[in-house]
C-alpha positions in Angstrom: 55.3 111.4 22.4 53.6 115.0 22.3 50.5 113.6 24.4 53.0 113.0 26.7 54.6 116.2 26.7 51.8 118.0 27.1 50.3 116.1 29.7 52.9 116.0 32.0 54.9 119.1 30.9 58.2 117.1 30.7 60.9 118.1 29.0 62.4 117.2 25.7 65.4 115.9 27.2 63.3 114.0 29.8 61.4 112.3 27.3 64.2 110.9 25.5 65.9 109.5 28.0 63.3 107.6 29.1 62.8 103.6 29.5 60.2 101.2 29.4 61.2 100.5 33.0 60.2 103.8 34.1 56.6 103.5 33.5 54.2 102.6 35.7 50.9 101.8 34.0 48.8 100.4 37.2 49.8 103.3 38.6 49.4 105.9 36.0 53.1 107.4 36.8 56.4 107.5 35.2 59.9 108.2 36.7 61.8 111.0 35.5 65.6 111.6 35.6 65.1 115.5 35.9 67.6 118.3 35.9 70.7 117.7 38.3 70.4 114.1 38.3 67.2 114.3 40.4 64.5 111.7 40.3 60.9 112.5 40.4 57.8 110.5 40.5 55.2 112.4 37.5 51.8 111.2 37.0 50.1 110.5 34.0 46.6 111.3 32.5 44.3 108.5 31.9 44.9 109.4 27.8 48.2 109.4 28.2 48.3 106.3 30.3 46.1 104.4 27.4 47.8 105.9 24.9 51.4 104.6 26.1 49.8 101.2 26.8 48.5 100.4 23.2 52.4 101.9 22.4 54.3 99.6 24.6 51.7 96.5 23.0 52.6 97.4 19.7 56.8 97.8 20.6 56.6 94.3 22.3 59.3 94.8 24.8 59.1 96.1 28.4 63.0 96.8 28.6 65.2 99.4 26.7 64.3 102.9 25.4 60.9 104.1 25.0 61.3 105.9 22.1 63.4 104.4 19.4 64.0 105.4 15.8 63.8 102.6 13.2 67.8 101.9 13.8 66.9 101.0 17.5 68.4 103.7 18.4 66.8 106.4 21.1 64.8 109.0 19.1 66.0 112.6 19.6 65.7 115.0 16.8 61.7 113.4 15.7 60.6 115.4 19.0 62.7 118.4 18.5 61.0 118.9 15.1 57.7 118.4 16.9 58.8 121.0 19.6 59.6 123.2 16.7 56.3 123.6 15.0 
């Protein structure tokens, strides 16, 4: 999560709300839903890229939330604690 924030300067609320489905790991992009409903194309490092594809092996699943808390819910206040520090 903060290897992704950093390198793509995303926001917090654009990192929760995204989905497996918006990530393009051949391509080394992801899609983001960005302020006003806009959709934007944001590429990825090579780090990030890696580190997102030994994520997504370890969630097993290439539908839903990308970031989940233990209750399968989406995660949001893990990466506002991070944001904090």
């Amino acid at each position: 999560m903060v290897e992704l924030a950093y390198g793509s300067a995303l926001r917090v609320s654009e990192i929760v709300a995204l989905d497996v489905e918006d990530v393009d790991l051949q391509r080394r992009t992801i899609i983001v839903n960005g302020k006003g409903g806009k959709l934007r194309v944001v590429p990825l490092t090579k780090t990030c890229a890696a580190v997102l594809q030994s994520y997504l092996l370890q969630m097993g699943t290439s539908r839903g939330p990308l970031f989940l808390k233990q209750s399968n819910r989406k995660e949001t206040r893990y990466i506002h604690r991070i944001k904090d520090v």
